[in-house]
C-alpha positions as CSV (number, residue, x, y, z in Angstrom):
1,X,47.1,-57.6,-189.1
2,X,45.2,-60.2,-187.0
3,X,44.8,-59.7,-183.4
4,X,44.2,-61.8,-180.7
5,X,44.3,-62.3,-177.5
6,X,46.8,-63.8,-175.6
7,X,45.1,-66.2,-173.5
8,X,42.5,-66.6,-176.4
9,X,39.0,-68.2,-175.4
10,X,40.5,-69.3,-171.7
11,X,40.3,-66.0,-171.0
12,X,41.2,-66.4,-167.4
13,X,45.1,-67.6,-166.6
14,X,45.8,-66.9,-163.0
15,X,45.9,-63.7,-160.8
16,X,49.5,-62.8,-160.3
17,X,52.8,-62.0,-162.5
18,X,53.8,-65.8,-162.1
19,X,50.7,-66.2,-164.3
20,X,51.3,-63.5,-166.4
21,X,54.8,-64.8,-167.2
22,X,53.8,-68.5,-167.5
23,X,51.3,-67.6,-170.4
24,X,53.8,-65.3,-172.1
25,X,56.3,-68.7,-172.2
26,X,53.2,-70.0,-174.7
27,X,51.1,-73.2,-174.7
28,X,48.0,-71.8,-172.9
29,X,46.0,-69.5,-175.5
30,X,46.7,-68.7,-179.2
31,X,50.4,-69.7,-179.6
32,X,52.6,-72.6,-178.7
33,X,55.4,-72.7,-176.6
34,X,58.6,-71.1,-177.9
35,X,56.5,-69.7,-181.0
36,X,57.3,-65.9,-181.9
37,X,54.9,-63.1,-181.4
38,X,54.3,-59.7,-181.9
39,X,52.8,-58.0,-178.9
40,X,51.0,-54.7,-179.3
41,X,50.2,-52.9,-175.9
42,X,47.5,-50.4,-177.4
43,X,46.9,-47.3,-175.0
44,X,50.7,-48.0,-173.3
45,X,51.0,-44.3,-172.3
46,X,47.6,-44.1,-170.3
47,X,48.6,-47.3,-168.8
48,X,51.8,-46.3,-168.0
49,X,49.8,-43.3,-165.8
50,X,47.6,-45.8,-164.7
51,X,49.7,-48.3,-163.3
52,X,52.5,-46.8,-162.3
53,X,55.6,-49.2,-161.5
54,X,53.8,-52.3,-162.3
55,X,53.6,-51.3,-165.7
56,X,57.2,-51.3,-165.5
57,X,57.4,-54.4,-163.8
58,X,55.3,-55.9,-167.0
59,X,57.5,-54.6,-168.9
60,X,60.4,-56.6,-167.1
61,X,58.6,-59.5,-167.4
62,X,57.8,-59.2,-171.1
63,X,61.0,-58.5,-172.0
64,X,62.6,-61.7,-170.5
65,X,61.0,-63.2,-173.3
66,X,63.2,-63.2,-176.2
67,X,60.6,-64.5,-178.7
68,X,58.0,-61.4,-177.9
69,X,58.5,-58.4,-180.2
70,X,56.6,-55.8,-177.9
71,X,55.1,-53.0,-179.5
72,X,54.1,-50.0,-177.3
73,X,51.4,-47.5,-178.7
């Protein structure tokens, strides 16, 4: 399986979860707007710990998107 990234070379896309959100919608890295994706979240447990509720929060946010299949390891 190929990975990327989701903002690909940009890199940077904003430092809130309004940004966050707006590049899971597509368009601004490696896939287009309204394109399906598989999204892995290596590592979810230790940031689960680390985070605390935001990483619920993210995932809140990723799963408003019906074209992300999210993948936890």
């Amino acid at each position: 399986m190929e990975k990327k990234l989701i903002a690909g070379n940009i890199g940077y896309f904003g430092r809130n979860l309004d940004a966050f959100n707006d590049v899971l919608w597509g368009g601004f890295g490696v896939f287009n707007y309204d394109e399906s994706i598989k999204l892995v979240w290596e590592h979810s447990a230790k940031s689960k710990k680390d985070l605390g509720a935001l990483f619920d929060k993210l995932l809140e946010i990723i799963r408003c998107h019906s074209g992300i299949q999210l993948l936890l390891k």
